[in-house]
C-alpha positions as CSV (number, residue, x, y, z in Angstrom):
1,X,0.0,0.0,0.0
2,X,3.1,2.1,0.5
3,X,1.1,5.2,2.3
4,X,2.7,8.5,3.0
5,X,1.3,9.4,6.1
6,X,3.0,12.6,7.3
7,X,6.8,14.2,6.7
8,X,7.4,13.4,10.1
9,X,8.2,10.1,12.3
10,X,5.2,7.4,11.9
11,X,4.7,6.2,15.6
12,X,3.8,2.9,16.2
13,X,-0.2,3.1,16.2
14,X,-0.1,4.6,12.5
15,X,3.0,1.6,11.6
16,X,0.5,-1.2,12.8
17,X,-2.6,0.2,11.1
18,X,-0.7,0.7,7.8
19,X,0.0,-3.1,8.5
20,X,-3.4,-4.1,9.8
21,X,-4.6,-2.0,6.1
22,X,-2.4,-3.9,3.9
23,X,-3.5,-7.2,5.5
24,X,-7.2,-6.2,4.9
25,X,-6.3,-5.0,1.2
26,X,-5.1,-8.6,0.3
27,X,-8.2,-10.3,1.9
28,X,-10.8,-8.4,0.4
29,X,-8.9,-9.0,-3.6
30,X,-8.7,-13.0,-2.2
31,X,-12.6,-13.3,-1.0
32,X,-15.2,-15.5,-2.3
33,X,-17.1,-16.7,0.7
34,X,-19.5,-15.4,3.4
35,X,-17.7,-16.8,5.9
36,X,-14.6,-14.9,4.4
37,X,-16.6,-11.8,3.9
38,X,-18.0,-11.8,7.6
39,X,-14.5,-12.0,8.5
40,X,-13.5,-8.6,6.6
41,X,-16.3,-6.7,7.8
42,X,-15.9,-7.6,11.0
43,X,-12.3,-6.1,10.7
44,X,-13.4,-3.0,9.3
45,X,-16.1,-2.8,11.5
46,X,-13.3,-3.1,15.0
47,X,-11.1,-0.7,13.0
48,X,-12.8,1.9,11.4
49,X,-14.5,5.0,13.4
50,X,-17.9,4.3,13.3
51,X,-19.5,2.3,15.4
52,X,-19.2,5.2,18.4
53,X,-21.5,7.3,16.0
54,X,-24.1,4.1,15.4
55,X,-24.0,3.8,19.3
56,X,-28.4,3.8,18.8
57,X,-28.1,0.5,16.3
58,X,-24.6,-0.6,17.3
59,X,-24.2,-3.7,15.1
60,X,-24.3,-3.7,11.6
61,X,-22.3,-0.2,11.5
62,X,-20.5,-1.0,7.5
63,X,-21.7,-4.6,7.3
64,X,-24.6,-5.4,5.5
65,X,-27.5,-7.5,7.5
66,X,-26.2,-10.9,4.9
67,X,-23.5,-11.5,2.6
68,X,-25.7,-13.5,0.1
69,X,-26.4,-11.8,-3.1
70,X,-29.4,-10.5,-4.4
71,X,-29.8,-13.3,-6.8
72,X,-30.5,-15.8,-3.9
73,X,-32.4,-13.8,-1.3
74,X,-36.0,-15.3,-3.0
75,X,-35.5,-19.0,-1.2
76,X,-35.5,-17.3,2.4
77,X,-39.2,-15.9,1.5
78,X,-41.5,-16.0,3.6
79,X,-45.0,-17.9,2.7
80,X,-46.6,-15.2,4.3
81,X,-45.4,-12.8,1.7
82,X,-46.4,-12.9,-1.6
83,X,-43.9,-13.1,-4.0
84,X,-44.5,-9.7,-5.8
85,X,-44.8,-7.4,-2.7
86,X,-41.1,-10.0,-1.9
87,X,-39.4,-8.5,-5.0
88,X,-40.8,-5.3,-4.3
89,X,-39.4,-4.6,-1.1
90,X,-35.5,-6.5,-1.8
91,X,-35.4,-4.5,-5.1
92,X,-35.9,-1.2,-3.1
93,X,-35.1,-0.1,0.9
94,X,-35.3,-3.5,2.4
95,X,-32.8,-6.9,2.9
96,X,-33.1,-9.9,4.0
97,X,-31.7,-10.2,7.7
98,X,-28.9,-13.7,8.5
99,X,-30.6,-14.5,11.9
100,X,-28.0,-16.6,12.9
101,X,-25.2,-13.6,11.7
102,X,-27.4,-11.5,13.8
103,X,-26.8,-14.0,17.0
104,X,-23.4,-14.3,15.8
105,X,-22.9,-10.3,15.9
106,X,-24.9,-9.4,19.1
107,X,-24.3,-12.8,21.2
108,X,-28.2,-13.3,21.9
109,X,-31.1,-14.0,18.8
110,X,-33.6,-11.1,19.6
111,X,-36.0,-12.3,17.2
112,X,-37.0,-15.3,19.4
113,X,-39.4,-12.7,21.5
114,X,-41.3,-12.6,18.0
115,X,-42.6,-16.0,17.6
116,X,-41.0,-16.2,14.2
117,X,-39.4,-18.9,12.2
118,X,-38.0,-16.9,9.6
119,X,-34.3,-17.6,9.0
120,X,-33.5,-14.4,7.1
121,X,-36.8,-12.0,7.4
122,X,-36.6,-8.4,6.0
123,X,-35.5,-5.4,7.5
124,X,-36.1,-2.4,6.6
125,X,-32.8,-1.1,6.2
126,X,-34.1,3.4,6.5
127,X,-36.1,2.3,10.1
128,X,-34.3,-0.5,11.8
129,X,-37.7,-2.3,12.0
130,X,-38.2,-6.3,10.8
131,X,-40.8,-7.6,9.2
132,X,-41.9,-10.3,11.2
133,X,-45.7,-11.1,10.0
134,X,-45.8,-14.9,10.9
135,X,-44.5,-13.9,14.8
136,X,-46.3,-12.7,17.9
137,X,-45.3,-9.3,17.3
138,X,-45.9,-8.0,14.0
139,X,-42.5,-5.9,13.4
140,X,-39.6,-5.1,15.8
141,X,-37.6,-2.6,16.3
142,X,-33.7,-3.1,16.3
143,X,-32.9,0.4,17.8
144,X,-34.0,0.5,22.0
145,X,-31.9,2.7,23.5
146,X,-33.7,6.1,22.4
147,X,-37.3,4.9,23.1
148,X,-35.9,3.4,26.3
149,X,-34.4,6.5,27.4
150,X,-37.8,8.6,26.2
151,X,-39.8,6.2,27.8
152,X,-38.2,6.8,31.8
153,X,-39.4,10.3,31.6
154,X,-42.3,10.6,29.4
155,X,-45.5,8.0,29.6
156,X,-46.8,8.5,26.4
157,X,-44.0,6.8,24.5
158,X,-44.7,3.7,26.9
159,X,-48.2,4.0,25.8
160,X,-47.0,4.2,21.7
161,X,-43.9,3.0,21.4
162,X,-44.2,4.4,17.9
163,X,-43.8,7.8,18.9
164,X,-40.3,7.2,19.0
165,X,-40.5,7.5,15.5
166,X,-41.6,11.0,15.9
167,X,-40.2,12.4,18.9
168,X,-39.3,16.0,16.7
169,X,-42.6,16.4,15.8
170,X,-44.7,16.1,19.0
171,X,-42.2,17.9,21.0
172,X,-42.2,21.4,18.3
173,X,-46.0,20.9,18.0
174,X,-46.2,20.9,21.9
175,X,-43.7,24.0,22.0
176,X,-45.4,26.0,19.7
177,X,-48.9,24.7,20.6
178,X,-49.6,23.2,17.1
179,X,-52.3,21.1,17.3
180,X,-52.9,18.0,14.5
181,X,-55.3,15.1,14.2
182,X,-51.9,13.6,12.7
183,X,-49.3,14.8,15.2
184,X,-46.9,12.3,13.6
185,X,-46.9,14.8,10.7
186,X,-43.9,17.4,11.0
187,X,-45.1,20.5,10.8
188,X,-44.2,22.8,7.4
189,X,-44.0,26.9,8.1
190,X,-43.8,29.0,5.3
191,X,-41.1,31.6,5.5
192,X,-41.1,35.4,3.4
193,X,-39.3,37.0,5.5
194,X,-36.3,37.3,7.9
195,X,-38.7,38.9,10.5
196,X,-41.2,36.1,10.6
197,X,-38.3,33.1,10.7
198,X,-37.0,35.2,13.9
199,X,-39.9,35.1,15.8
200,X,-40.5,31.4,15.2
201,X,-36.5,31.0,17.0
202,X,-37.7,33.7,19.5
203,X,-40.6,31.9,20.1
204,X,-39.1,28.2,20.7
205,X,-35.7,30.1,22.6
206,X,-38.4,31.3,25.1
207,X,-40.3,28.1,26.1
208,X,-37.6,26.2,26.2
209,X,-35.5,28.7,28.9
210,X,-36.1,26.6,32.6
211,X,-34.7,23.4,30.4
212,X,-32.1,22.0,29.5
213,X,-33.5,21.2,25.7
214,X,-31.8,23.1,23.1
215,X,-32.2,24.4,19.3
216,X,-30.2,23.2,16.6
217,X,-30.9,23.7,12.6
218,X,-29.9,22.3,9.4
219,X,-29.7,24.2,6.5
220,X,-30.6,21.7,2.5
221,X,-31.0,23.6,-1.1
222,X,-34.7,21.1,-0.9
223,X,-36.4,18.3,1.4
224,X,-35.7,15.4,-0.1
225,X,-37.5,12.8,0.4
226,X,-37.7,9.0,1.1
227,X,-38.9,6.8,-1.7
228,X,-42.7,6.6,-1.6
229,X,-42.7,3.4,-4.0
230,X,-43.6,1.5,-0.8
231,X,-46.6,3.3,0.4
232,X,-49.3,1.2,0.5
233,X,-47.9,-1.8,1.4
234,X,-49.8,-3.5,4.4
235,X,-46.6,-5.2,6.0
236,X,-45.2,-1.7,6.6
237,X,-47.4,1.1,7.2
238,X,-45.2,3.5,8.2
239,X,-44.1,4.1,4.5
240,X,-47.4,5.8,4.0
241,X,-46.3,9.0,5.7
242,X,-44.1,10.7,3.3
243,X,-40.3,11.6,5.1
244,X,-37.6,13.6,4.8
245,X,-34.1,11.5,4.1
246,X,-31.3,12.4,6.3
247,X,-29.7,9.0,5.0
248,X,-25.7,9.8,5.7
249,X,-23.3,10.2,3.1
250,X,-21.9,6.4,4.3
251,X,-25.1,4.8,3.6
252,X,-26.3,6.8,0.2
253,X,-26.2,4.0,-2.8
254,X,-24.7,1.4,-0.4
255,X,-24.8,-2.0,-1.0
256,X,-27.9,-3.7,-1.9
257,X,-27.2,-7.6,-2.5
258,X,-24.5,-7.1,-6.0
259,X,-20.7,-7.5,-5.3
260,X,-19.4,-6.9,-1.9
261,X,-15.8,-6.0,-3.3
262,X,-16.6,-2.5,-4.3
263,X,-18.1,-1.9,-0.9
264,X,-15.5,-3.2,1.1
265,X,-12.8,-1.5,-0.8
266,X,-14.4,1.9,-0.2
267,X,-14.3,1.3,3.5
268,X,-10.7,0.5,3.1
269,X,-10.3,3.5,1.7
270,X,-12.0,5.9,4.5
271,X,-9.8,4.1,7.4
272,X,-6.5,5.2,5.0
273,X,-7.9,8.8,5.1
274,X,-8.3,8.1,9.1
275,X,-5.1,6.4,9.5
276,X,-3.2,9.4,8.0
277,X,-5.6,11.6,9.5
278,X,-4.6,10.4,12.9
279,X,-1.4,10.6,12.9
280,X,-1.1,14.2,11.6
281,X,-3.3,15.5,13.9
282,X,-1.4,13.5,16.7
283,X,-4.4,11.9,17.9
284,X,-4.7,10.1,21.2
285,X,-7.1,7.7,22.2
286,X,-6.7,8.1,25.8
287,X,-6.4,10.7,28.1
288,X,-3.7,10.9,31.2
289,X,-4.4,12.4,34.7
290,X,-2.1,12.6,37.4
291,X,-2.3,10.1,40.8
292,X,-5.6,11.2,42.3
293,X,-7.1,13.3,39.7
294,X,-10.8,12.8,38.7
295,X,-11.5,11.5,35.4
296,X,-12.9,13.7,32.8
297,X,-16.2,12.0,31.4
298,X,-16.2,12.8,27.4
299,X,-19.5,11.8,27.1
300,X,-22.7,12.4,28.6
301,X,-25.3,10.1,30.5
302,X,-27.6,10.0,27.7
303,X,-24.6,7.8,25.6
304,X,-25.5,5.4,28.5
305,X,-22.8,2.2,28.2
306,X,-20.8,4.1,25.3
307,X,-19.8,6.8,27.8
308,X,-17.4,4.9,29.7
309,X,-14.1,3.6,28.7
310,X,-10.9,1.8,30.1
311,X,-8.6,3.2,33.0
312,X,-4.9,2.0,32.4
313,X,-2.6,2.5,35.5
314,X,1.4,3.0,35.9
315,X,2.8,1.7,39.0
316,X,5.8,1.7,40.5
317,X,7.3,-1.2,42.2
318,X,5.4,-0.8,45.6
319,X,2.3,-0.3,43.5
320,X,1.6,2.7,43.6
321,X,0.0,5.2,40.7
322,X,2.3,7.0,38.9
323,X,-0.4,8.2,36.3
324,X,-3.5,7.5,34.8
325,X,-4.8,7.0,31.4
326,X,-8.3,7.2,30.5
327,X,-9.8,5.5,27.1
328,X,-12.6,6.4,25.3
329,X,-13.0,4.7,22.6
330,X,-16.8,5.5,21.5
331,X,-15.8,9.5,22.0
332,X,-12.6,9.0,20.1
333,X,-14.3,7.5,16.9
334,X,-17.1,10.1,16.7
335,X,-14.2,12.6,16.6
336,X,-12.5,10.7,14.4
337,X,-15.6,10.8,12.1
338,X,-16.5,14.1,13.0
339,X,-13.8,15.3,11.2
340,X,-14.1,12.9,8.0
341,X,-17.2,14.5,7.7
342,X,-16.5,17.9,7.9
343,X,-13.9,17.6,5.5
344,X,-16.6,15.4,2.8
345,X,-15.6,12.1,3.4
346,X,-18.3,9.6,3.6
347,X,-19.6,9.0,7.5
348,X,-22.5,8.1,9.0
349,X,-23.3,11.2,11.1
350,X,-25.2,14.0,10.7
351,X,-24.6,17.9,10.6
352,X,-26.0,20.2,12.5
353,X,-25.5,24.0,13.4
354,X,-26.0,25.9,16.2
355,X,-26.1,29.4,14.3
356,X,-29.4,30.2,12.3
357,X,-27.2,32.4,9.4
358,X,-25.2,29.2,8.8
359,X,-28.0,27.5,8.5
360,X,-29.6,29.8,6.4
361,X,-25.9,29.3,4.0
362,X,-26.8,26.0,3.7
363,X,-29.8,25.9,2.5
364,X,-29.4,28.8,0.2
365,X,-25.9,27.8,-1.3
366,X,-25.7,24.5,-3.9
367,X,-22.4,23.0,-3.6
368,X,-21.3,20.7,-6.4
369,X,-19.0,18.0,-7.1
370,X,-16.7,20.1,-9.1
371,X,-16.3,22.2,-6.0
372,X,-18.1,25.1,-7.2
373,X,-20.8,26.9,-4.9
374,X,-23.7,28.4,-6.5
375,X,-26.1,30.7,-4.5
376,X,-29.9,29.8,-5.2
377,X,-30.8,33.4,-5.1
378,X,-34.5,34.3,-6.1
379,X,-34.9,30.6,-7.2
380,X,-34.3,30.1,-3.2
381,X,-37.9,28.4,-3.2
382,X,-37.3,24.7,-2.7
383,X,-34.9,25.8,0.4
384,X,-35.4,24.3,3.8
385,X,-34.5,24.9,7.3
386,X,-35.0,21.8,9.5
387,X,-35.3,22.8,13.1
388,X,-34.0,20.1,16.3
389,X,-35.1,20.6,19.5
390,X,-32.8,18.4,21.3
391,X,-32.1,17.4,25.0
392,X,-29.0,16.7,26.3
393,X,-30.3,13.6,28.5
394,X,-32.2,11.7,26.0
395,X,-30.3,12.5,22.5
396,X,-27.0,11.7,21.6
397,X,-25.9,14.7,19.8
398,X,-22.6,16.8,20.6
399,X,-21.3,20.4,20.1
400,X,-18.0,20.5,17.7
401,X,-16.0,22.7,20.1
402,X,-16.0,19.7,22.4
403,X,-15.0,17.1,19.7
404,X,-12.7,19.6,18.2
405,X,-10.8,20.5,21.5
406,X,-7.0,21.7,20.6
407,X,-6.8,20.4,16.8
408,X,-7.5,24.3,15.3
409,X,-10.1,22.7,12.5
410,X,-11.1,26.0,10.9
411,X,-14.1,24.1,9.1
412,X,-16.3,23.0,12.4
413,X,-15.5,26.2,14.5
414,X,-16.2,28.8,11.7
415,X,-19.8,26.3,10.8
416,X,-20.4,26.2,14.7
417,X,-21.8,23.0,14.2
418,X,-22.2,19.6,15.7
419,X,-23.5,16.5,15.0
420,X,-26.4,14.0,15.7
421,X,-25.3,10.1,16.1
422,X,-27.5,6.8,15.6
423,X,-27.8,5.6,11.9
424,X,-26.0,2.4,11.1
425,X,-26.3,0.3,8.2
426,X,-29.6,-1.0,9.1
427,X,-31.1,2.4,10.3
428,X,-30.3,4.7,7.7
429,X,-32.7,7.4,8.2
430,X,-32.8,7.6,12.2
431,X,-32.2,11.3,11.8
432,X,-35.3,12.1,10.6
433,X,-37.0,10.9,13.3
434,X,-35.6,14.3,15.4
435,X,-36.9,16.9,12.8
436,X,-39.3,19.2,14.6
437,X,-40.1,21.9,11.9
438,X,-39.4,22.5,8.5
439,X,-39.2,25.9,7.3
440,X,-39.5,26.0,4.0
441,X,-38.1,29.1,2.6
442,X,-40.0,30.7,0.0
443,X,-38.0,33.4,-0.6
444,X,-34.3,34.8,-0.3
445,X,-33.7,35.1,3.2
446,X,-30.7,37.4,4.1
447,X,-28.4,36.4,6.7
448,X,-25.0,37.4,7.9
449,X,-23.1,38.7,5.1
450,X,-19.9,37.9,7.0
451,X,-20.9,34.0,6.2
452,X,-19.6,33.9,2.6
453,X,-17.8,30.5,0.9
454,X,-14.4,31.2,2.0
455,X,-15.1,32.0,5.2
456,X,-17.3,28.9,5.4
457,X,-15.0,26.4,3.4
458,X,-11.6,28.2,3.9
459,X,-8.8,27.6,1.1
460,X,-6.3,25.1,1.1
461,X,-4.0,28.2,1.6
462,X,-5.7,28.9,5.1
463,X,-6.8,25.8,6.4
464,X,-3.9,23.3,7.5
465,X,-5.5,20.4,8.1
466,X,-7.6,20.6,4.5
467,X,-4.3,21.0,3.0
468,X,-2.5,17.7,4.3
469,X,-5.8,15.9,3.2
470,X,-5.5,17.3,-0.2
471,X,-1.7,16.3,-0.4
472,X,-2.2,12.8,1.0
473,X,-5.1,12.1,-1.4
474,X,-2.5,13.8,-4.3
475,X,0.1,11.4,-3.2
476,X,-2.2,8.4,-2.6
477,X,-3.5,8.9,-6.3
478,X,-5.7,5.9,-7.5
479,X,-4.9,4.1,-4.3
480,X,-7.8,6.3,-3.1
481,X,-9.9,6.2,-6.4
482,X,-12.7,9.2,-6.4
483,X,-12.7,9.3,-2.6
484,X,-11.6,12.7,-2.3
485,X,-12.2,15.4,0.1
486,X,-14.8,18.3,-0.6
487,X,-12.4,21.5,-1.9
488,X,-14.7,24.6,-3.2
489,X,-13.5,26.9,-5.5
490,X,-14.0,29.6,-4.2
């Protein structure tokens, strides 16, 4: 593989993951079997950065639910689907599950509380929900740990479960008193003016003051949408309400059932990027304290088991603690992927900003993937602000200037963003589920004309850190194909 990975010393984390790399390159132009297959996502799955940032849906983070492909799912159908509705579903957002690669992955077959005999039923691969219709329950839910934590404070998501599905909705329409016979529905406020998208903020800001719930925003050129082709299908009702897709850059055109080589060899790619990435930056994945000092939590409660680590003492020879270091290896990889995505590498996180104006950039600006920025101006009318009112206790979502710390990324702290974690490879579109409003811009919106595309997506010239990328990928060449990180011209 022969990578470059900075001008200066390469210490010994960086020598034995260009090792681990090269290893993993050979396997994945050698394998022909499931079994082998398994065993190479697997790898990439240990190695690579995000399963931290799939902490909602932890398994399944890069691998697909089955290594069979497409041309052999048909024998796992179920009688209780029909053959058409069968083909419909594999040849569009759903796959057939391995049950026993599931009990393989998570050490326990979570399917037996269903009833069902199914040996590979379908999931569907944008909810995390599998079909189970010969089963006791009718569909289950592979993500827990939001509804879980909803469900200790709030008694109507014991009551509907399904809620969970919706928590951004009921809590803006509760906010701003917006009542629905479908309160499911987000709600959609036309905006004309800077004036009336103020007091909307203002408005939210104020109710929630005496908590600890804040506002976030995300800024798209349109509200794209999932693909309705499955609406009206009986064995999953849920398509029937049209929503937004925040599907992650990881996920978009994934895998569905062709050759696994292609896929795998893109994921090899994104841990080169990291593997350089972490040893210019001088990233550490642990934390030292002196004898006696208290150790600094990275993450909050809400991350539940994902916010603890691994304490490694030195002692002397009477056993006593010299130091301390502290590992964190779920905060480390959300940083880690943090920064991939900042940069436009493929992760499976979601932005979010803090600051209404860069929001309003965002959804105002069309970047392409020649690197050229083009302002919608008047024809601003398919632009969308998506509003988040999040709470620190029940969402896992975190600021940049935490995950940035020291490193001086101009990108983050200039975009004042953060993120949202949760989607895996079997719950693509779990960020929709925390859109409270859409504000659908329907006409220029003016915001602050300090926020231009250099100041936003600084030069090579000024930023540090998107130089190196740029030379690494210049010196990698086709060892990194198309996988390149996102440079404006500007």
């Amino acid at each position: 593989m022969g990578q470059d990975i900075d001008s200066g010393s390469v210490d010994a984390t960086a020598f034995f993951s260009i090792l681990m790399l090269d290893k993993l390159q050979e396997s994945i132009r050698s394998a022909g079997t499931p079994e082998e297959w398994e065993g190479i996502f697997r790898s990439l799955e240990n190695s690579g950065p995000f399963a931290g940032a799939a902490a909602e849906c932890p398994f399944f983070v890069v691998a697909p639910p089955t290594f069979q492909q497409n041309n052999s799912w048909s024998k796992f159908r179920s009688k209780d689907i029909d053959e058409a509705t069968w083909n419909l579903l594999t040849q569009r957002g759903f796959m057939p599950l391995d049950r026993k690669l599931f009990e393989r992955v998570t050490h326990n077959d979570l399917l037996e509380v269903t009833g069902s005999k199914a040996t590979h039923p379908l999931v569907d691969l944008d909810y995390g929900l599998v079909l189970t219709p010969d089963g006791k329950m009718k569909n289950l839910t592979l993500d827990f740990g939001h509804l879980m934590r909803l469900q200790k404070i709030d008694a109507h998501y014991r009551r509907f479960p399904s809620a969970v599905f919706s928590v951004g909705a009921l809590r803006a329409r509760s906010l701003l008193d917006l009542g629905s016979p479908k309160p499911w529905i987000v709600p959609e406020i036309e905006i004309n003016s800077r004036a009336e998208l103020d007091d909307i903020i203002e408005r939210l800001n104020e109710k929630i003051s005496t908590t600890s719930a804040q506002i976030w925003f995300r800024g798209q050129t349109s509200d794209r949408l999932l693909d309705s082709g499955l609406s009206g299908q009986l064995l999953c009702p849920w398509r029937e309400t049209p929503e937004s897709s925040l599907v992650p850059s990881l996920y978009r055109n994934a895998w569905h059932g062709g050759e696994l080589r292609p896929h795998a060899e893109k994921l090899l790619r994104i841990q080169k990027y990291v593997t350089f990435m972490q040893s210019y930056l001088k990233m550490q994945s642990f934390t030292t304290r002196e004898p006696g000092g208290l150790r600094t939590e990275k993450l909050s409660p809400a991350w539940g088991y994902y916010a603890g680590g691994i304490t490694a003492n030195t002692i002397d020879s009477d056993n006593n603690i010299l130091s301390s270091r502290d590992y964190h290896p779920a905060f480390n990889g959300i940083q880690r992927t943090f920064f991939l995505q900042h940069y436009g590498l493929p992760s499976n996180v979601l932005d979010i900003t803090r600051d209404l104006d860069v929001s309003l950039y965002f959804a105002q600006n069309r970047a392409l993937k020649d690197g050229s920025v083009v302002p919608l101006g008047d024809d601003a009318g398919s632009a969308v602000v998506y509003v988040f009112v999040l709470v620190p206790e029940i969402d896992r979502f975190l600021d940049s200037s935490v995950l940035a710390e020291s490193y001086g990324l101009l990108r983050p702290e200039r975009q004042k963003c953060g993120l949202l974690c949760g989607a895996s490879f079997i719950n693509r579109n779990h960020y929709a589920r925390y859109i409270g409003l859409k504000l659908r811009l329907k006409k220029n919106i003016g915001y602050d004309r300090n926020i231009t595309t250099s100041y936003i997506y600084p030069p090579r010239e000024e930023d540090k850190f998107l130089d190196a990328l740029l030379s690494f990928s210049e010196r990698a060449g086709e060892e990194l194909g198309d996988l390149l990180p996102f440079s404006p011209v500007v």
